[in-house]
N, C-alpha and C positions, 0 to 999 in steps of 0.2 A: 277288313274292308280296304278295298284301294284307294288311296285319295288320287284324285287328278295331279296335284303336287309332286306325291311320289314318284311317280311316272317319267321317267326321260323322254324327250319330244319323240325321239324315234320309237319307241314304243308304243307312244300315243295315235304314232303314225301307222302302225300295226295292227293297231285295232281298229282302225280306220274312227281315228280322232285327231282333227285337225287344230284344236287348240279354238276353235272358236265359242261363239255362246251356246250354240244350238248342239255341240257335240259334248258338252258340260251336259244340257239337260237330256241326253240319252244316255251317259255315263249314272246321271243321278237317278232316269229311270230304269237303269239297269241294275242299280246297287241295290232301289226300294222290293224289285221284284225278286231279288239274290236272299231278302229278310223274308219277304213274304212265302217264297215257292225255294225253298233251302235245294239244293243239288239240280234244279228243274230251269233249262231254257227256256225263254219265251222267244215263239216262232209267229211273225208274223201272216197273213196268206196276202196271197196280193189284193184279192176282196178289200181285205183289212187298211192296206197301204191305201189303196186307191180311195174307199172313204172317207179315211185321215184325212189324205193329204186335200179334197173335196170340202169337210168341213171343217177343218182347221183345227186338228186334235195331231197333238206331240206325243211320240211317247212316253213322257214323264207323267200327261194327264189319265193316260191310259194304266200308267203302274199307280199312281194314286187312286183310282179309281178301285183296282184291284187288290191295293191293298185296304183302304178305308171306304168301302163301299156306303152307302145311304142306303141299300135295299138290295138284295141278293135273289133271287126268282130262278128253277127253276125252267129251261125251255126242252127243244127237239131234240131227240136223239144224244143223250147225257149232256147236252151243253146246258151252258148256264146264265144270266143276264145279272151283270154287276149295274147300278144306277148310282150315279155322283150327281149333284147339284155343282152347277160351277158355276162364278157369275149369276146373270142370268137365265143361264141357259139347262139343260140334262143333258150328261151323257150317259149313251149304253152301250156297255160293253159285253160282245158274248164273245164265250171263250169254252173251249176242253181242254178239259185238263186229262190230259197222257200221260203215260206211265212215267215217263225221262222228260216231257217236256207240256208245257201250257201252250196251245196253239189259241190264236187270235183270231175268230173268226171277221169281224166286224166291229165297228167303232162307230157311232153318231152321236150326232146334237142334238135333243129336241126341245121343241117349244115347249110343251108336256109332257108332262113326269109320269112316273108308275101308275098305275089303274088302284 
């Protein structure tokens, strides 16, 4: 595992990590999904971003979610619907999983949870 520590700032700078809070929790959602999905990138779509960034979901809650789900379901076309309780709130995450890599289709909040 990489620590942020290890890391010389230029390097940090390479990966496009600027040494603040918010690129800590992309580093730590990058490492949770490096244990869960071992050799396999996570690709986000812009669908996905634009959601995120709409409901206010980080990548770190999106790797938590995928990696310790509350309920895993089945959907379209081999995707699949991961469910986290966070807070108050649900999220759902649908995702394919690829042969070299997890692509993110989608990311939400809901008021209500799994059927």
């Amino acid at each position: 595992m990489i620590c942020r520590n290890e890391l010389p700032r230029d390097k940090l700078r390479g990966i496009g990590l600027r040494g603040n809070k918010s690129s800590l929790y992309c580093l730590q959602a990058a490492r949770i999904c490096a244990i869960v999905f071992p050799m396999k990138t996570v690709k986000y779509t812009r669908h996905a971003k634009n959601r995120m960034r709409l409901h206010g979901i980080n990548e770190s809650d999106v790797a938590l979610a995928l990696d310790n789900p509350d309920l895993t379901e089945s959907s379209l076309e081999e995707r699949k619907n991961v469910w986290k309780k966070i807070s108050d709130r649900y999220l759902r995450v649908t995702y394919k999983e690829e042969k070299d890599r997890i692509l993110i289709i989608t990311a939400v909040k809901k008021k209500k949870g799994w059927r």
